[in-house]
C-alpha positions in Angstrom: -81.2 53.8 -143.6 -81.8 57.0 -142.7 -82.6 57.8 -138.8 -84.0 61.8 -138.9 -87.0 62.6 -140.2 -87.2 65.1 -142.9 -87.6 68.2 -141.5 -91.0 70.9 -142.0 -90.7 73.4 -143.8 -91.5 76.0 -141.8 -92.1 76.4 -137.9 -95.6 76.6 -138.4 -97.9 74.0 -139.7 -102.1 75.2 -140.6 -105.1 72.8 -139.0 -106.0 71.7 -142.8 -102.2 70.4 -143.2 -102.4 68.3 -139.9 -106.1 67.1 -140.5 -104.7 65.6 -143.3 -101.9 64.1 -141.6 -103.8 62.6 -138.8 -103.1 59.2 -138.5 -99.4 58.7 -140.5 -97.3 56.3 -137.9 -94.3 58.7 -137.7 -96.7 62.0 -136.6 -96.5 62.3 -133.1 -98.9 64.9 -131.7 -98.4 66.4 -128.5 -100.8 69.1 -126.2 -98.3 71.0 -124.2 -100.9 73.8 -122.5 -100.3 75.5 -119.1 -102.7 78.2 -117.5 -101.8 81.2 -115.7 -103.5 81.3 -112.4 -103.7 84.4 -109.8 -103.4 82.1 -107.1 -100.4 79.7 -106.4 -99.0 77.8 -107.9 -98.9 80.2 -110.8 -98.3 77.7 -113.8 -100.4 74.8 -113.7 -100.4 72.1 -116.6 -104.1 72.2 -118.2 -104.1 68.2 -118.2 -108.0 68.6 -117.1 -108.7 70.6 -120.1 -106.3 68.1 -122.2 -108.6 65.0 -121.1 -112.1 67.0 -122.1 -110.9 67.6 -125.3 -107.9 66.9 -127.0 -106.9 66.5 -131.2 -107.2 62.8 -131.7 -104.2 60.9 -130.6 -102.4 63.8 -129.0 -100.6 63.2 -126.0 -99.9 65.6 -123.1 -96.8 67.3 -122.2 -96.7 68.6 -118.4 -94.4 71.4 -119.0 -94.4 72.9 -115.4 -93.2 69.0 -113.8 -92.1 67.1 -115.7 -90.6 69.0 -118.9 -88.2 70.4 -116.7 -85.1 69.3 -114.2 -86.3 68.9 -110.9 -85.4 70.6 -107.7 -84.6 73.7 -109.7 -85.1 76.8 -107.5 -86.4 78.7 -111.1 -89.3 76.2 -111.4 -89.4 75.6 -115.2 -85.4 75.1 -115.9 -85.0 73.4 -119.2 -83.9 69.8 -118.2 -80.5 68.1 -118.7 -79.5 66.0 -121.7 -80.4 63.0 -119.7 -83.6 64.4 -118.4 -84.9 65.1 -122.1 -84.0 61.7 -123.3 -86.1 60.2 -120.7 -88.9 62.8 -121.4 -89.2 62.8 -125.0 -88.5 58.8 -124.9 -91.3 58.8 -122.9 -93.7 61.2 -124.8 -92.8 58.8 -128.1 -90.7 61.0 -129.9 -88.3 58.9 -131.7 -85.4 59.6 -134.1 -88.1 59.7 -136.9 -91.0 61.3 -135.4 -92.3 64.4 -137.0 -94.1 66.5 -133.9 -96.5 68.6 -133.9 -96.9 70.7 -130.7 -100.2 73.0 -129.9 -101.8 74.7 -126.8 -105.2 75.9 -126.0 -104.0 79.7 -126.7 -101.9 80.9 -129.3 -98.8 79.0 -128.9 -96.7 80.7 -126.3 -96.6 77.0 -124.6 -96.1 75.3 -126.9 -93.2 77.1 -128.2 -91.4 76.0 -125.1 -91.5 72.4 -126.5 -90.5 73.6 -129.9 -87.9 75.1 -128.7 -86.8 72.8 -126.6 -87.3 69.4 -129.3 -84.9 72.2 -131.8 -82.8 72.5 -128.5 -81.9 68.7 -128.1 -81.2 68.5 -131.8 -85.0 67.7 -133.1 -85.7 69.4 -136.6 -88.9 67.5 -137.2 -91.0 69.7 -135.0 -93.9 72.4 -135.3 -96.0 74.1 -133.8 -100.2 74.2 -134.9 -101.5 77.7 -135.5 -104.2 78.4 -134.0 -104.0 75.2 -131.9 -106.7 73.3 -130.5 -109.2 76.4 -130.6 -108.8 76.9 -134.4 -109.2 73.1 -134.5 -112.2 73.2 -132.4 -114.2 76.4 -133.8 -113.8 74.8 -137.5 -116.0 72.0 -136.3 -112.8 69.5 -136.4 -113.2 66.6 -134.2 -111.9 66.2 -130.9 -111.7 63.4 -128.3 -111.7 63.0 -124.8 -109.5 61.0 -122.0 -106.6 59.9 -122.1 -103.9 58.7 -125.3 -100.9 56.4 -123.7 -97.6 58.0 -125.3 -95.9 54.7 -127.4 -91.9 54.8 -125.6 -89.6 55.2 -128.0 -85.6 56.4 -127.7 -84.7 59.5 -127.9 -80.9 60.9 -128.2 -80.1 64.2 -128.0 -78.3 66.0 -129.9 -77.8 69.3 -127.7 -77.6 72.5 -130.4 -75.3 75.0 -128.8 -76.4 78.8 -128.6 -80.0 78.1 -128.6 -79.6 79.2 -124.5 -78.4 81.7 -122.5 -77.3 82.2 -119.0 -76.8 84.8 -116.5 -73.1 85.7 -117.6 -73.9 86.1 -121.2 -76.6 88.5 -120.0 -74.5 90.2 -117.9 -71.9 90.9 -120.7 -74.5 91.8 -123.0 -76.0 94.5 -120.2 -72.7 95.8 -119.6 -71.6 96.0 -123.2 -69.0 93.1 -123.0 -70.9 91.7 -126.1 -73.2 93.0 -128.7 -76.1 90.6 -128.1 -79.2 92.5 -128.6 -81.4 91.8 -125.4 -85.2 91.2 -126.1 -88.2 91.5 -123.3 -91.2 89.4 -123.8 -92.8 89.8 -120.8 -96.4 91.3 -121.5 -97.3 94.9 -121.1 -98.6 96.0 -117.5 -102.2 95.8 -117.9 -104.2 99.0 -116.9 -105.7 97.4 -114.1 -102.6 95.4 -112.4 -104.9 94.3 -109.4 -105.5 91.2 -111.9 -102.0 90.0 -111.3 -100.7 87.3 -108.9 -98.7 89.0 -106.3 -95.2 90.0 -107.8 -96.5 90.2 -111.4 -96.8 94.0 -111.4 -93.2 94.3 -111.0 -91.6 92.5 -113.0 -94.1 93.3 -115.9 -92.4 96.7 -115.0 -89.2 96.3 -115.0 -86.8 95.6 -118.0 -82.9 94.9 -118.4 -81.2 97.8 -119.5 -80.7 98.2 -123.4 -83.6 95.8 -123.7 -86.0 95.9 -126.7 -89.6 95.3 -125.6 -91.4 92.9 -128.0 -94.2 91.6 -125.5 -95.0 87.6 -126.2 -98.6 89.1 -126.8 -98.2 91.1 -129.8 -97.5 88.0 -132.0 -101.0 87.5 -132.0 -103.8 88.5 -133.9 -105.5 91.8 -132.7 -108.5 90.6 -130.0 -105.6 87.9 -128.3 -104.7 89.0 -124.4 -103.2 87.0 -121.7 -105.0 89.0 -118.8 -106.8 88.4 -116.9 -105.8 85.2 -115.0 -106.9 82.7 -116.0 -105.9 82.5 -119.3 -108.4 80.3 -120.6 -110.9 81.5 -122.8 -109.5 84.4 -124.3 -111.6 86.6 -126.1 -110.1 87.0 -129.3 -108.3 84.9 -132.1 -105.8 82.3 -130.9 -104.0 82.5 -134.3 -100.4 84.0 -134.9 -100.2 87.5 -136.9 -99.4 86.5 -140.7 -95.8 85.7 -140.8 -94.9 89.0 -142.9 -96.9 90.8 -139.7 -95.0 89.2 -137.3 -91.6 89.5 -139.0 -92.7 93.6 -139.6 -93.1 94.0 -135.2 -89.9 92.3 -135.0 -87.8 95.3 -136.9 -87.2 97.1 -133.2 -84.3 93.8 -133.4 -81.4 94.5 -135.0 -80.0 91.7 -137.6 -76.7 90.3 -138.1 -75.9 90.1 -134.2 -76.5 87.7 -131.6 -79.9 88.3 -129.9 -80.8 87.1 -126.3 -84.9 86.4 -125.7 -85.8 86.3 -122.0 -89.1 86.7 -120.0 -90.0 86.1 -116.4 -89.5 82.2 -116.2 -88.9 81.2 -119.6 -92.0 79.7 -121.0 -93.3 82.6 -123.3 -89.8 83.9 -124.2 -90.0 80.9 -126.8 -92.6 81.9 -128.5 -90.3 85.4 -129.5 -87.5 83.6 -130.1 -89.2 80.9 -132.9 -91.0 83.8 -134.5 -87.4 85.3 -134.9 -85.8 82.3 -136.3 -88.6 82.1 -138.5 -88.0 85.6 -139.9 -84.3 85.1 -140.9 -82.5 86.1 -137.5 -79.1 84.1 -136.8 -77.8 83.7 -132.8 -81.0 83.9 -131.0 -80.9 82.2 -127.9 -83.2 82.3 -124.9 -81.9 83.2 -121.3 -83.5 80.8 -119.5 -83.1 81.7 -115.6 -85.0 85.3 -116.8 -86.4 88.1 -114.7 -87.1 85.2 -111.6 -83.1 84.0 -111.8 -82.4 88.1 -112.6 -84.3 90.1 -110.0 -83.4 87.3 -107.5 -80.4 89.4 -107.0 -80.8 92.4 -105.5 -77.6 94.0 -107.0 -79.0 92.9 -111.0 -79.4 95.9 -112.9 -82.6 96.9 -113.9 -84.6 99.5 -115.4 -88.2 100.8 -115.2 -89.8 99.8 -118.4 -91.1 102.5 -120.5 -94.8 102.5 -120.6 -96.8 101.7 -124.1 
């Protein structure tokens, strides 16, 4: 008997292929949406939002506590083999579930759980363009409070080179390796007095050699993360066409290894899936990024080039 689901086809699936899906006992979907907030603390899982309105049966992922090992002094740390097991278990994600994971933007959340699922050896995993915006604004319905997650056992598989750490940077800054280093951080918006404290610089700074493909410019034109909060963006919360996305990706080199990073390692995700899903081989994400970085005051850094 087979134990793995069969995996999607791509890492994106559309609202009209999981409206039809809605329903099939091995589809587990799963609301993974943080907000940005000036204020501390700076992440803050949108659970409220999740229990106003949600895509039937979805279940919520609290990617800021509980996603996560705890105690880590970088917040968001990607948890341990044993940690997953007992989160996804938890979520319902079984050996045969097929996920699909969304936000309430355009995916830059839920790519950490994407990522994370591919991380731990789950293939059956995408993530909803659009998310539940699209799904709302095309008159889909929604529901409200709570969905219990089902328990169910999850073993990881862990996938090795999907992560990167300090040292790996470091080689790759000092030209040890030839890992091609990519920024995701968004641009420094023209008015930085709309960033929580600290934001300004390290939107401003960048590891040296990096290339700068903001987590932003994945979206369709009108999508912005700033102001704080992010919730109700102006704009489209879908992806740029895939051909779009893969043509803002060219800055990357192919045929070398290529480490993702942004401040804490929820957005840089969202990069890295849209490079794996235009043909690039060795991306990884560092996940300790500028906070685990610039926490050492001998790092080396550069001033980012103004766009």
């Amino acid at each position: 008997m087979n134990e793995k689901p069969v995996p999607f086809p791509a890492a994106l699936v559309s609202t009209d292929w999981l409206s039809g899906q809605l329903g099939s006992s091995d589809l587990l979907v799963i609301d993974s949406s943080v907000q940005l907030a000036a204020s501390a603390p700076h992440l803050r899982p949108m659970r409220g939002a999740y229990l106003e309105a949600h895509i039937p049966g979805a279940v919520f992922a609290d990617l800021v506590n509980e996603v996560v090992e705890p105690d880590s002094p970088l917040g968001i740390t990607r948890p341990s083999t044993r940690r997953a097991e007992a989160v996804f278990g938890r979520l319902g994600v079984g050996p045969r579930t097929r996920v699909v994971v969304y936000d309430c933007e355009f995916g830059q959340n839920a790519a950490r759980l994407w990522w994370l699922l591919k991380a731990n050896g789950h293939d059956a995993v995408a993530l909803l363009d659009g998310g539940i915006r699209k799904w709302a604004d095309e008159g889909r319905t929604v529901e409200s409070g709570p969905v219990e997650p089902v328990p169910a056992t999850f073993v990881a598989h862990p996938r090795p080179g999907m992560w990167s750490d300090r040292q790996q940077v470091l080689d790759a800054v000092n030209g040890m390796t030839d890992a091609t280093l990519v920024n995701a951080v968004p641009d420094l918006p023209a008015d930085p007095s709309v960033l929580p404290a600290g934001a300004a610089r390290v939107m401003s700074t960048t590891l040296p050699g990096s290339v700068d493909i903001p987590f932003p410019s994945m979206g369709q034109p009108g999508t912005t993360t700033l102001p704080y909060p992010s919730i109700n963006w102006p704009g489209s919360p879908m992806l740029r066409s895939g051909p779009d996305r893969a043509g803002r990706l060219t800055p990357v080199p192919r045929g070398r290894p290529t480490i993702v990073y942004c401040n804490s390692g929820l957005n840089a995700p969202l990069v890295g899936l849209c490079l794996v899903e235009a043909g690039y081989d060795a991306v990884s994400v560092y996940d300790g990024g500028l906070m685990e970085w610039l926490g050492d005051p001998q790092a080396p850094v550069t001033a980012r080039a103004k766009r």
